[in-house]
N, C-alpha and C positions, 0 to 999 in steps of 0.2 A: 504494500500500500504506500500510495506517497506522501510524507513527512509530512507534506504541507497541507494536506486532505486534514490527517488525525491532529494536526496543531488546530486548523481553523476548528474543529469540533471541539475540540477541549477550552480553545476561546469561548465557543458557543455555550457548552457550561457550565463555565465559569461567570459568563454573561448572564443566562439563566438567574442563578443566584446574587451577581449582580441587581440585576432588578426589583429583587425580594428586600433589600436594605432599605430600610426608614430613617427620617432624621434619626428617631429614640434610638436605635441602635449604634449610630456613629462614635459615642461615646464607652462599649462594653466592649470587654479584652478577647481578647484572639490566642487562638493555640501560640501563636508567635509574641511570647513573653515582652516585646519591644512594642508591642501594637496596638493599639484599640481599633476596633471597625476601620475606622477614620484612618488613620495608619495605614494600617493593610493595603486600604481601597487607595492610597496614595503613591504607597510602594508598585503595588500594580499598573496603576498607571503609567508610571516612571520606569517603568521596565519595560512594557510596551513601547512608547517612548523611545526609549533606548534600544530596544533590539529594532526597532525599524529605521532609527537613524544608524544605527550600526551595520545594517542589512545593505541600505542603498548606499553607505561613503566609505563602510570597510572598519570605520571607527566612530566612536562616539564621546564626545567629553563627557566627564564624572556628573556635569551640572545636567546634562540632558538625562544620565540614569537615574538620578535623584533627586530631576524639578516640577515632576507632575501636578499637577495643581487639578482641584475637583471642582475650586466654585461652589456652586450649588447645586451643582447639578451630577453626584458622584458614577449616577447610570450613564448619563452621557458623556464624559468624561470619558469611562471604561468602554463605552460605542467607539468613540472616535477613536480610543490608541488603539481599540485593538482591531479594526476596519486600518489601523495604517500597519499594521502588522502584515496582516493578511496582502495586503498592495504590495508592499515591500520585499516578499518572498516571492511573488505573483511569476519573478522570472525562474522557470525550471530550469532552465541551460547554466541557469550560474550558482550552481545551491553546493558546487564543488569550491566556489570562489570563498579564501579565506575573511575571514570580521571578528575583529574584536569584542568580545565578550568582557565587558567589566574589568577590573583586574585579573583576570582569570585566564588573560591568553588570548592566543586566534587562533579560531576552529573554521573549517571547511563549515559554511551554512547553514546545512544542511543537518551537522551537527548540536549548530549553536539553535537551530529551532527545535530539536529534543530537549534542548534546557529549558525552552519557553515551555514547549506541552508539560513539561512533569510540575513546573511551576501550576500554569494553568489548574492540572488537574490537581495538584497539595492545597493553592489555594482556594480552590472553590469547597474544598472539606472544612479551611479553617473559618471562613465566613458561613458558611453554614452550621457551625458547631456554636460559634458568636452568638446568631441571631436565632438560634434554636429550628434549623430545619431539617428533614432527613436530606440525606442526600449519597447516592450510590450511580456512580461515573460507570459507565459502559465500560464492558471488559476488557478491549482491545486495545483502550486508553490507559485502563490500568497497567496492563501487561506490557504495553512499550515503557509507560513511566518504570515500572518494578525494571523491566535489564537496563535504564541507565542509572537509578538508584544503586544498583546492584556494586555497579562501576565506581559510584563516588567511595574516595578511603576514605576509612573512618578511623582518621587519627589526629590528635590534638591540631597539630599544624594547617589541615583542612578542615576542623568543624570545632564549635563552640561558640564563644562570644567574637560576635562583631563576621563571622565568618556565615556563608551562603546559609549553612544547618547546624544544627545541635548534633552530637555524637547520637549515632541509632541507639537506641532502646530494645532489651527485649522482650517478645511479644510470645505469646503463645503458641505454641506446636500447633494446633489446630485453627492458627489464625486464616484467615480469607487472604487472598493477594494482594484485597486493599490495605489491611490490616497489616501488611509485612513492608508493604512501602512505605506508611504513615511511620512505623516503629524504624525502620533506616532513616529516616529521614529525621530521627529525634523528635517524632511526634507522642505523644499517649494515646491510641485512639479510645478510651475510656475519657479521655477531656472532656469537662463541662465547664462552662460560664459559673453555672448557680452552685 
């Protein structure tokens, strides 16, 4: 399947749950220790953002991965970056062509838009976990996010404070696949708000 098929789905949602945010919620904490709604929804933006300007120039300054702004309007906000997302990969002939990824390097495109889908699909569990909703991602999406989850080492120097993830957690033998990426990823899928 193509990369950029299962990324614009996993935008989609993540959009999904996008839309479900209320003022009242903007202010209530998120599996991501640093966040409240507000946060999050800010972070995402800024990384959409980011990966689309990083998409079409090959690089992107630090202020464009981390100046998203929401307004007032946090659903549209999340329309617009992540419609420039989707524009900005839109070329298949060049998804071999290298782009800087954050401090993290430059990856072939094609790889740097598996960092956006696994993103996509971790955060649309922590804003649904926020704002009290279910929420269970299609399995094809889980299963690409789980082998590049798989990928990231988990070791002080790549995860922690101030770094992309928390050190994984472990998660029960009989866990689901969602349930094994959320716990690599230093999530609890047991989190709750209340």
């Amino acid at each position: 399947m193509d990369v950029r098929d299962l990324d614009r789905r996993a935008g989609a949602v993540l959009g999904e749950v996008v839309m479900q945010v209320r003022p009242e919620h903007l202010s209530l904490p998120t599996p991501c220790p640093d966040w409240t709604v507000r946060g999050l929804l800010r972070h995402i933006v800024s990384e959409n953002e980011g990966f689309a300007a990083a998409a079409l120039n090959g690089s992107a300054p630090v202020q464009t991965w981390t100046g998203g702004r929401l307004g007032d309007n946090p659903a549209g906000a999340y329309r617009r970056s992540n419609v420039a997302v989707a524009d900005a990969f839109a070329d298949g002939g060049a998804l071999d062509r290298l782009m800087e990824v954050r401090e993290y390097g430059s990856f072939p495109r094609r790889i740097a838009l598996t960092f956006h889908h696994l993103d996509c699909v971790v955060h649309a569990w922590d804003l649904s976990r926020a704002i009290g909703l279910p929420y269970s991602p299609p399995c094809d999406l889980v299963e690409a996010a789980l082998d590049l989850a798989r990928r990231i080492p988990d070791t002080d120097s790549a995860r922690g404070p101030g770094a992309a993830f928390e050190r994984s957690l472990k998660v029960s033998g009989t866990a689901s696949e969602f349930e094994q990426l959320l716990g690599l990823l230093g999530r609890n899928p047991e989190w709750s708000a209340r």
